[in-house]
C-alpha positions as CSV (number, residue, x, y, z in Angstrom):
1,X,90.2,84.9,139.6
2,X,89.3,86.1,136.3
3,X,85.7,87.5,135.1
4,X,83.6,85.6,133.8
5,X,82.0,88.4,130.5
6,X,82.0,87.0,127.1
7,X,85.2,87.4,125.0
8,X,83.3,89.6,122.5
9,X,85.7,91.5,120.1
10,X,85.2,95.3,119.8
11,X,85.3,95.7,115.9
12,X,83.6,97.9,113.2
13,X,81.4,96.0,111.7
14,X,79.8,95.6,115.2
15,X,78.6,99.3,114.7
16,X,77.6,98.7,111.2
17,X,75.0,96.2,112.3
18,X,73.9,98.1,114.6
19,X,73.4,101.2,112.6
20,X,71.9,99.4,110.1
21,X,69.4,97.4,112.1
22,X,68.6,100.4,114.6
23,X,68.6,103.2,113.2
24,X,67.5,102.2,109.6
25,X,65.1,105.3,109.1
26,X,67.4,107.9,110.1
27,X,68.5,110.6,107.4
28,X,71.4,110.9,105.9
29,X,72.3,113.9,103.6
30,X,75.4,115.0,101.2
31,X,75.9,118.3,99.3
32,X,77.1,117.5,95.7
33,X,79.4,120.1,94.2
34,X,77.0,121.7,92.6
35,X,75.1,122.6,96.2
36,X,72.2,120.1,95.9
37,X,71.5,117.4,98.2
38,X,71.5,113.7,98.2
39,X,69.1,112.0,100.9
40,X,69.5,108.6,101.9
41,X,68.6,106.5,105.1
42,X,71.0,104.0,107.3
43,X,69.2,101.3,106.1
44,X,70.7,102.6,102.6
45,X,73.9,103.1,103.6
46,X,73.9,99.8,105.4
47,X,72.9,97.8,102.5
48,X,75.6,99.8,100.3
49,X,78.8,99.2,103.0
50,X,78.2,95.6,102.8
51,X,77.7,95.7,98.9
52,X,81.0,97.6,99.1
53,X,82.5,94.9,101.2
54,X,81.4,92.3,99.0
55,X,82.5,94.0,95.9
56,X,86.0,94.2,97.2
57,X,86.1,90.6,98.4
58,X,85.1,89.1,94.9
59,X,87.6,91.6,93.4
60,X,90.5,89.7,95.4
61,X,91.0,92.3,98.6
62,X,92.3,90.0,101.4
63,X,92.3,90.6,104.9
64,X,95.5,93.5,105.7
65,X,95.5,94.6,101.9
66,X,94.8,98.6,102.2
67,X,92.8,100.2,100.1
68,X,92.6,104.2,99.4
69,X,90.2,106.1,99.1
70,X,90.9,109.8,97.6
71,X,87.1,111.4,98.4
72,X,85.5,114.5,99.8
73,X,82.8,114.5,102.5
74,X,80.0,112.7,101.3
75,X,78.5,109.4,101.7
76,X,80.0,107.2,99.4
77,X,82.9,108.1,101.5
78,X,81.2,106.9,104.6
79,X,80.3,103.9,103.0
80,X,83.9,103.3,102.4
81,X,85.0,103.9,106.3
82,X,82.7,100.5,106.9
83,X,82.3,98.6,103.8
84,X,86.7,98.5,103.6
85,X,87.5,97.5,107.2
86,X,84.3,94.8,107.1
87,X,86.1,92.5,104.9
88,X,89.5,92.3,107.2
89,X,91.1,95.2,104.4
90,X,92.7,98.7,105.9
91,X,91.5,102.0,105.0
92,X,93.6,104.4,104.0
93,X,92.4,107.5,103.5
94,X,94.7,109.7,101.6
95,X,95.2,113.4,102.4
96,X,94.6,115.7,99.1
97,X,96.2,118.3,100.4
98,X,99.9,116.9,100.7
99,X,102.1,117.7,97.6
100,X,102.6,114.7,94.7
101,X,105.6,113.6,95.7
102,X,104.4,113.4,99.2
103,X,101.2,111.8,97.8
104,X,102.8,109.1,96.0
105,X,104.9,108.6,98.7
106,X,102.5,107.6,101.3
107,X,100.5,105.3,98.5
108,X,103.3,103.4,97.9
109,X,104.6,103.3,101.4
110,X,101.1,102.0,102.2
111,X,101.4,99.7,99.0
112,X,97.8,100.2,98.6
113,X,96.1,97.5,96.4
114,X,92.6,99.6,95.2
115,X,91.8,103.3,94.9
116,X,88.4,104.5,95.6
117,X,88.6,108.4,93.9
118,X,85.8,110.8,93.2
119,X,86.0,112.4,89.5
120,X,86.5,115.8,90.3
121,X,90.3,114.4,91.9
122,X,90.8,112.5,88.9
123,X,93.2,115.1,88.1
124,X,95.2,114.6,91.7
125,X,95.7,111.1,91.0
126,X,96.7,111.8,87.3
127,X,99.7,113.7,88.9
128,X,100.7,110.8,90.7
129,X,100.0,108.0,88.1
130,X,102.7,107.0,86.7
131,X,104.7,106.7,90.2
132,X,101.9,104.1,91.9
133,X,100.7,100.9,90.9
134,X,97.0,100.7,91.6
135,X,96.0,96.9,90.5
136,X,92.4,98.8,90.1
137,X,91.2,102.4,90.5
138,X,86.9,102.6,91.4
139,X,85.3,105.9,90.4
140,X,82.6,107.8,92.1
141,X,80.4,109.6,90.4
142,X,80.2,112.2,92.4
143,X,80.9,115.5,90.1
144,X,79.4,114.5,87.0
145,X,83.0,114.3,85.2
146,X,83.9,111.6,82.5
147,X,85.1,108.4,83.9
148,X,88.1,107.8,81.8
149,X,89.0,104.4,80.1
150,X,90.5,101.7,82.2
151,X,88.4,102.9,85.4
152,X,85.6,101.5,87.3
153,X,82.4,103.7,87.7
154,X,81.7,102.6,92.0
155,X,77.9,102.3,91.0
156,X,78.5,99.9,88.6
157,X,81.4,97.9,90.5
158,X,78.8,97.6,93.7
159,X,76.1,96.8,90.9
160,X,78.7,93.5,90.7
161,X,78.1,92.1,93.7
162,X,74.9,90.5,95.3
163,X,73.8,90.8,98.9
164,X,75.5,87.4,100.6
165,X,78.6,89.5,101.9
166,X,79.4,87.3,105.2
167,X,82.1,89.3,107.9
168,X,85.2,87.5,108.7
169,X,86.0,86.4,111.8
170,X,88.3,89.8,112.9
171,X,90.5,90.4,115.7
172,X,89.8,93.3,117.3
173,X,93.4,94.2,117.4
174,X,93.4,93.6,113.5
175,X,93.8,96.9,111.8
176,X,91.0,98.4,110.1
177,X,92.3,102.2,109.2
178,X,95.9,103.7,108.2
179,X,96.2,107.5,108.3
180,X,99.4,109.7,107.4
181,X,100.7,112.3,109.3
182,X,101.3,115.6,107.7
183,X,105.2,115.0,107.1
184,X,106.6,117.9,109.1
185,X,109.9,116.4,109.8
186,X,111.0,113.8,106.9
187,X,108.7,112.0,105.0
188,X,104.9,111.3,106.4
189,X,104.3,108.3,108.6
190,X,101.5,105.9,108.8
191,X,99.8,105.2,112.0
192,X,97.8,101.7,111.7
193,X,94.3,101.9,113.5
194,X,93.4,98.7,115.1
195,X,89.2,97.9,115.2
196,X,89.5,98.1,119.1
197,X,91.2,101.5,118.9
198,X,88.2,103.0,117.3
199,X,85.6,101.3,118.7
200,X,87.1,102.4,122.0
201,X,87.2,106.3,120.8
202,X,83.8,106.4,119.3
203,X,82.7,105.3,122.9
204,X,84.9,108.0,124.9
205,X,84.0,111.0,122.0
206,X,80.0,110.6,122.4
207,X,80.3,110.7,126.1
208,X,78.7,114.6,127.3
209,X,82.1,116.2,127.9
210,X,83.1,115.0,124.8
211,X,81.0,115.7,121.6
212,X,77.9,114.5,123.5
213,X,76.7,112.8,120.4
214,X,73.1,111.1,120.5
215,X,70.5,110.1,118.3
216,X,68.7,112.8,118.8
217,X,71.8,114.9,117.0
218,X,72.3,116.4,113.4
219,X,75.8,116.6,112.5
220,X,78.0,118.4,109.9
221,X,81.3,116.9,110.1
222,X,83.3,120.0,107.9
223,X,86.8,118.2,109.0
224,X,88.2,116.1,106.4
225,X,87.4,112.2,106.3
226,X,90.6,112.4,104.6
227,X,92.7,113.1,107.7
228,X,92.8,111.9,111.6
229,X,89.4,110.0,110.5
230,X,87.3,113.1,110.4
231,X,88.0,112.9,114.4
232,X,86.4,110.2,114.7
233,X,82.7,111.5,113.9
234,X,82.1,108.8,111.2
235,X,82.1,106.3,113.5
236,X,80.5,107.7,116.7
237,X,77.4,109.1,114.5
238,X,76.9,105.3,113.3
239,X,76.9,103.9,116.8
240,X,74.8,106.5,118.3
241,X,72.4,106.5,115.0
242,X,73.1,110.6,114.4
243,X,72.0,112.1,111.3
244,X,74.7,113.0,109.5
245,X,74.8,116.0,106.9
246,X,78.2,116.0,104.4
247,X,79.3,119.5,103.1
248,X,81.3,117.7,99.9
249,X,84.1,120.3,98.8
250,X,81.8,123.6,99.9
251,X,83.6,125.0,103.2
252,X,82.9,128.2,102.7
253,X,81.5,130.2,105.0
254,X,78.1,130.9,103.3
255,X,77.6,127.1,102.4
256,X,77.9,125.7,105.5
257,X,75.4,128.0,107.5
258,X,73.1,127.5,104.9
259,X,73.4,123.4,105.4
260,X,73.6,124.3,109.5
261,X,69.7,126.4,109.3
262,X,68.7,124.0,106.4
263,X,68.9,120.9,108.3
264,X,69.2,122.0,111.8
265,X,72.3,120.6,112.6
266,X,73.0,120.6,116.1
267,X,77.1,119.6,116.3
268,X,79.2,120.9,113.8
269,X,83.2,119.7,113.5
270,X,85.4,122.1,111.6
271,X,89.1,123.6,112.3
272,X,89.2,127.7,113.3
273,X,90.3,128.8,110.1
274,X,86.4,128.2,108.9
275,X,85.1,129.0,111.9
276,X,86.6,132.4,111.5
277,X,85.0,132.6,107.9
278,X,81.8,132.0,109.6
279,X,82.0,134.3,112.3
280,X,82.9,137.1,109.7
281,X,79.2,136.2,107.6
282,X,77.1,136.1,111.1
283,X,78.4,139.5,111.9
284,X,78.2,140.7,108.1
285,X,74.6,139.8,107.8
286,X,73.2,138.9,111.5
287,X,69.6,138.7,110.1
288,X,70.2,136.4,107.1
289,X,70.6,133.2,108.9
290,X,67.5,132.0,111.4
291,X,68.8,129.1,113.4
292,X,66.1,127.0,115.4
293,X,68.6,125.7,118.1
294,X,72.1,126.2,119.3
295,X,75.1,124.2,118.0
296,X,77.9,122.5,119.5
297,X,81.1,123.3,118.1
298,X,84.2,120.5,118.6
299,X,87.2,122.4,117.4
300,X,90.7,120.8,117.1
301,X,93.4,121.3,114.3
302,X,94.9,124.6,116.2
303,X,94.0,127.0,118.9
304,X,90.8,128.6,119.0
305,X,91.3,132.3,119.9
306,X,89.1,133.9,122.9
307,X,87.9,136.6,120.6
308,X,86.5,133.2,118.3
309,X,85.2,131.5,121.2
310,X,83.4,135.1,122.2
311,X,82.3,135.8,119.0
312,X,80.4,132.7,118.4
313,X,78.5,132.4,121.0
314,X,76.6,135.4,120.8
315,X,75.2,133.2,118.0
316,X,74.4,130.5,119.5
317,X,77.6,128.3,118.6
318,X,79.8,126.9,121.4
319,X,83.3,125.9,120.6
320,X,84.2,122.7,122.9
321,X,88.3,123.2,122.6
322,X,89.8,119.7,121.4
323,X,93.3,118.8,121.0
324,X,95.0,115.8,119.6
325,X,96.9,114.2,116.3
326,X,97.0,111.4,113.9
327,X,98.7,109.6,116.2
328,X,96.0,109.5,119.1
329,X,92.8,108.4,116.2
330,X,92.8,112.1,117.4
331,X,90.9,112.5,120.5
332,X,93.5,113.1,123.2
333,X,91.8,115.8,125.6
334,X,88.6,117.7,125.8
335,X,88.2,121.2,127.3
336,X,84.3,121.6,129.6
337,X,84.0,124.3,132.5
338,X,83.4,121.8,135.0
339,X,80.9,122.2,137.8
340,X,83.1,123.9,140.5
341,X,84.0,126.8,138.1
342,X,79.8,127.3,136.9
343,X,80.0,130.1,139.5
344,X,83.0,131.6,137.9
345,X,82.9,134.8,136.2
346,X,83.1,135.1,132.5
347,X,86.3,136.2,132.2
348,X,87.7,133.5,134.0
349,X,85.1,130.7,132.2
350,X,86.6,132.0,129.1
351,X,89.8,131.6,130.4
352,X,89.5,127.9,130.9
353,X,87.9,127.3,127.6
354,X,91.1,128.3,125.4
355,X,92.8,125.8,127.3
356,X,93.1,122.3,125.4
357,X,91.7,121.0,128.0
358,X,92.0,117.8,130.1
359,X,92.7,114.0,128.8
360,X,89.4,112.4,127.8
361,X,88.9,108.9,129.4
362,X,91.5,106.5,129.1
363,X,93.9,109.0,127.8
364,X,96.7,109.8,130.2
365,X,99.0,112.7,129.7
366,X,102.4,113.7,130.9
367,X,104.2,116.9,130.9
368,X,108.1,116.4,130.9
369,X,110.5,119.7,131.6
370,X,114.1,119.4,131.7
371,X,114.2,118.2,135.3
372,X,111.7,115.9,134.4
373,X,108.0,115.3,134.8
374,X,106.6,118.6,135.8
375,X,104.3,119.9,138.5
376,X,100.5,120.6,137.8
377,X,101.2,124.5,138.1
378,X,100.1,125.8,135.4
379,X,103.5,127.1,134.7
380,X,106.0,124.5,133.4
381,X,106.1,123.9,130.1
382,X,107.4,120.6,129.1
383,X,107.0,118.5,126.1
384,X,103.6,116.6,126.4
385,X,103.5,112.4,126.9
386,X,100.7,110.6,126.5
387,X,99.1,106.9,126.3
388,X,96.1,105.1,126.3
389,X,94.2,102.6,123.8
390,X,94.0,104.6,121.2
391,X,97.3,106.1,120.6
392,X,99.8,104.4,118.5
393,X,102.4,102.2,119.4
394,X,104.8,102.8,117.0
395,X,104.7,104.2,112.8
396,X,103.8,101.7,110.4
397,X,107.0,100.5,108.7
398,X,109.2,103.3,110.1
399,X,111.6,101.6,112.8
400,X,114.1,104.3,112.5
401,X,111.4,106.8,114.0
402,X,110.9,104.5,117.1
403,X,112.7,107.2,119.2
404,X,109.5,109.1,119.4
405,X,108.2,106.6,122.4
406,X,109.8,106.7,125.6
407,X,111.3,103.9,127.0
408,X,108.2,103.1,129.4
409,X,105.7,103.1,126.7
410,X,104.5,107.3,126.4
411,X,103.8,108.7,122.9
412,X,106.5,112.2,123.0
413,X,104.0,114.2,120.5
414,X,106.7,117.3,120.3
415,X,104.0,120.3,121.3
416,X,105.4,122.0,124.5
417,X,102.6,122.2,127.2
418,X,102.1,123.6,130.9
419,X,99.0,122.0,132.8
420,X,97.1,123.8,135.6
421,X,96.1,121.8,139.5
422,X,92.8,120.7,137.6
423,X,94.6,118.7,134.7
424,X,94.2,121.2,132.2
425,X,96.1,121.7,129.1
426,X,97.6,124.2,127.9
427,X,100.1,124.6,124.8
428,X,102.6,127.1,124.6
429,X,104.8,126.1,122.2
430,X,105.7,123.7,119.3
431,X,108.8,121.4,119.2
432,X,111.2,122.0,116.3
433,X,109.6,125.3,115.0
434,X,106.9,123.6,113.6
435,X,103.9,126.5,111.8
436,X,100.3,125.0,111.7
437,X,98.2,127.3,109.0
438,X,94.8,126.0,108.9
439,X,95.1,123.2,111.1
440,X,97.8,121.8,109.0
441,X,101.3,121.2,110.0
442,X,104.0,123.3,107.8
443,X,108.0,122.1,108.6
444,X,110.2,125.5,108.7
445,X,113.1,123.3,108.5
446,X,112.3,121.4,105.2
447,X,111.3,124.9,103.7
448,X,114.9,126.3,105.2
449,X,116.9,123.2,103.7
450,X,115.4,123.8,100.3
451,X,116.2,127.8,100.2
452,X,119.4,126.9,100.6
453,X,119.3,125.4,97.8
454,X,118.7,128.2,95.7
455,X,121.8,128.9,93.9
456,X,121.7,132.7,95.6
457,X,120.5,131.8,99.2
458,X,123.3,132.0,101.6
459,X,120.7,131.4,104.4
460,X,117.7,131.0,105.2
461,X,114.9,131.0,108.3
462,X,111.6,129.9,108.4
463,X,109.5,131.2,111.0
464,X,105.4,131.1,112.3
465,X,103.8,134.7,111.8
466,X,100.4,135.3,113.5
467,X,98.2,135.2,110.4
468,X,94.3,136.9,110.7
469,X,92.7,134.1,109.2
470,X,94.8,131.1,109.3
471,X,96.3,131.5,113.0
472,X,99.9,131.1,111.4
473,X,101.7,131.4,108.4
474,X,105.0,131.3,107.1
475,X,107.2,134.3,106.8
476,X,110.9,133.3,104.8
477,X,113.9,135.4,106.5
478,X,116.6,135.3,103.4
479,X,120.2,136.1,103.1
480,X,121.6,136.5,100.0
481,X,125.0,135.4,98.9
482,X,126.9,138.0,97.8
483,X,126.9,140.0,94.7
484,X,123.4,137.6,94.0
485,X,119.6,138.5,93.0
486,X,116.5,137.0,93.8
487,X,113.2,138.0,93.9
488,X,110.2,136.5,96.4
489,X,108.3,135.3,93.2
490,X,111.5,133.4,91.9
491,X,112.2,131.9,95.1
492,X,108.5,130.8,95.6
493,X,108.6,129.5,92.2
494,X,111.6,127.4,93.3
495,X,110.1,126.0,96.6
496,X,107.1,125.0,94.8
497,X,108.8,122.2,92.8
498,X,108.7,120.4,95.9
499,X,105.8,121.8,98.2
500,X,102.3,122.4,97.8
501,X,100.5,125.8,97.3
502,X,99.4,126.2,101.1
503,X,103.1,125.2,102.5
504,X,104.8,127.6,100.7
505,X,106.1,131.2,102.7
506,X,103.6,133.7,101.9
507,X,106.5,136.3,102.6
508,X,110.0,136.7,102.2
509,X,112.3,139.3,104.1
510,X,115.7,139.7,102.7
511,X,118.3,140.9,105.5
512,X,121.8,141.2,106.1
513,X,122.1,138.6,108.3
514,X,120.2,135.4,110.5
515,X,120.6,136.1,114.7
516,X,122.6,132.8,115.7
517,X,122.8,130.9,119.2
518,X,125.9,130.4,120.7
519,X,125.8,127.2,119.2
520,X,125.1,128.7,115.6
521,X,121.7,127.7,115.3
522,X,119.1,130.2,114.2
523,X,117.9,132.1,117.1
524,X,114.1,131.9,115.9
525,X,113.2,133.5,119.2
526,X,114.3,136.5,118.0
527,X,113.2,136.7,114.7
528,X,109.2,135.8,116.5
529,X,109.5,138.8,118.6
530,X,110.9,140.6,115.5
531,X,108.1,140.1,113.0
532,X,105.1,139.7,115.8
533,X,103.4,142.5,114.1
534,X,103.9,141.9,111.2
535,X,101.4,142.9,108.4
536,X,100.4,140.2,106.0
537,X,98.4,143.7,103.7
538,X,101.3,145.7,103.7
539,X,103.8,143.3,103.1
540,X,106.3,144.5,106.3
């Protein structure tokens, strides 16, 4: 016998109604470059989306065409994550970090239609010009720069349109968002968002163990609505009528504290590496800052360290541990001490709270060892599996990297986990020697394959390095051929033909010779132990 509940579709613009018609009088607020702030209401931003949405529809965007958008933080960029996906069309939000061959990769992979760029990344895209074909590229005057000949200014493109903008009848299993992964191992590869997918997430990331978004909330998303959908918070803050406070392109740590006392933000998304910047300030200049309430903290991107976690909540901010990828819209699990552990001392609550946690709902999460699925001991590491609504299926237009889902449907994400008798997570390792500096994924093997390139590298290993400020980064362990020269400048120079600034090894040790397995692979083990201590100042 089946239910008898309506057949209603779980899409976007859903949301956008209802932020629009709910919580019309709710504040939202964007820092230009130039640190001043722009204040605008739902009810604006809701009128704006669907201008956006009808814009694009006269302009000729059908249902499926994808349509970038190379923005910072701010609200015209939240305008796009609703206005794109109402009128059937994918976003595609492209990453401004990745180098320009990587860039123009994933745009023509995408075969995106329209670009949507702020002037101040005018420059990005002028890299990449002549290697995509945009049919038309919509500036946002967000900077103040010139808007070059041939380009749309966005106020004057939505100025184009009237109010009559009607929603298509959409599938909820339609896609409404495409994101690129970080292109560790080969080129990037697009994961396709359906409406349901998000929908879903927004519901499961405002729940209390989650982010515990409500109305009543202020939020500073600081991760970038140019990857793994800013987590998500775009979305959840619109159905749960948040205000919302966008930082633009100032991360550091002195800007945001100022926007988090400013506008008493209450939930405040940003990877450790600025977390660590802030902690630094608080404890420079305790007294400069007079925050009104206490602040949730969602951290994902890389592990939080205990001392962070410590360190920041003598000031009132309290890191909930996240973990997850572009491949699960992110949300994958959630780290709360949960009720039977509120008698626990602090040692051990802190304990628990460095864990990634366990799999928010829906998600389910396997740990498979070499004997197969492991035991909930806390012990046996295993490459983590998971599943649920919101994690892909398969790449967009990438059959040949199919192997990455198991036979019986599980997402094989390549981090090596253990997990404890209370489901918790726990990551203690990364498949194929990946280093993440920043939250961002570097590939030691497409750094390695390009050394050897170098007319006077012999060989070359790549390896993670515990970094003070950005958890890892890469260290370059060289072998010369013989009677050769190079220098760490020169062979820097080289890599960054082809990699962006932040890839790139930030030192390079030149030895006699690369410990091998038995099998003649680089024993990176080895090397780890080697340079543990290694000291970024000194250089050794």
């Amino acid at each position: 016998m089946r239910g008898m509940m309506m057949d209603f579709p779980l899409t976007l613009p859903t949301i956008l109604e209802r932020a629009g018609k709910l919580f019309g009088k709710v504040e939202i607020a964007s820092r230009k470059p130039d640190r001043s702030l722009v204040r605008y209401t739902y009810a604006d931003f809701y009128r704006r989306a669907r201008r956006l949405a009808r814009a694009l529809e006269l302009a000729g965007v059908k249902r499926g065409d994808r349509v970038a958008t190379l923005m910072w933080n701010h609200a015209r960029h939240f305008e796009a994550y609703f206005g794109i996906p109402a009128t059937g069309a994918v976003l595609h939000t492209l990453n401004l970090r990745l180098h320009e061959d990587a860039f123009a990769y994933v745009i023509n992979h995408a075969q995106d239609r329209f670009l949507i760029v702020d002037d101040l990344l005018l420059p990005l895209y002028e890299k990449v010009r002549d290697k995509v074909k945009f049919e038309r590229v919509i500036v946002t005057p967000f900077g103040g720069a010139e808007i070059p000949a041939g380009m749309e200014n966005y106020e004057d493109f939505l100025a184009g349109a009237d109010d009559n903008f009607e929603y298509p009848q959409i599938d909820e299993n339609e896609a409404a968002a495409m994101c690129f992964t970080s292109g560790t191992t080969g080129f990037a590869k697009g994961v396709l968002y359906s409406h349901r997918a998000l929908v879903l997430h927004s519901l499961a990331e405002a729940t209390v163990d989650a982010f515990g978004m409500s109305q009543h909330d202020t939020v500073l998303p600081a991760c970038s609505m140019f990857h793994a959908n800013a987590w998500g918070v775009p979305f959840t803050a619109a159905m749960v009528g948040a205000k919302l406070v966008f930082p633009g392109p100032n991360l550091d740590a002195e800007s945001v504290l100022d926007l988090i006392e400013q506008e008493r933000v209450t939930i405040a998304c940003a990877v450790p590496t600025v977390w660590i910047g802030i902690l630094a300030a608080l404890e420079k200049s305790p007294q400069r800052w007079k925050f009104t309430n206490e602040v949730r903290v969602p951290v994902g991107g890389t592990a939080p360290s205990e001392a962070l976690i410590r360190g920041l909540d003598k000031f009132g901010f309290h890191i909930r541990h996240l973990w997850g990828m572009t491949e699960t819209a992110p949300l994958g699990t959630l780290c709360q001490v949960r009720s039977h552990m509120k008698d626990w001392s602090a040692d051990e609550q802190y304990a628990v709270r460095v864990k990634q946690g366990y799999p928010a709902p829906f998600v389910e999460l396997r740990i498979r060892g070499e004997n197969g699925i492991t035991p909930w001991d806390g012990e046996t590491p295993g490459e983590v599996e998971v599943r649920g609504p919101w994690v892909a299926r398969c790449y967009y237009n990438s059959p040949e990297d199919n192997h990455r889902w198991t036979e019986d449907g599980w997402f094989k994400t390549g981090d090596v986990a253990c997990i404890d008798e209370d489901g918790y997570v726990k990551i203690v390792d990364r498949a194929k020697d990946l280093i993440k500096s920043g939250g961002e994924w570097i590939s030691s093997v497409d750094l390695e394959n390009s050394l050897m390139a170098h007319p006077a590298v012999l060989e070359a290993a790549v390896i993670s390095v515990p970094h003070p400020k950005w958890d890892e980064r890469p260290l370059a362990v060289v072998v010369l051929k013989e009677g050769r020269q190079a220098t760490p400048e020169e062979l820097r120079a080289f890599l960054a033909t082809k990699f962006a600034k932040w890839q790139l090894p930030d030192a390079f040790v030149f030895v006699e010779q690369i410990p091998k397995t038995s099998v003649g692979k680089f024993l990176k083990i080895a090397l780890r132990k080697k340079y543990a201590n290694w000291n970024w100042q000194a250089g050794a």
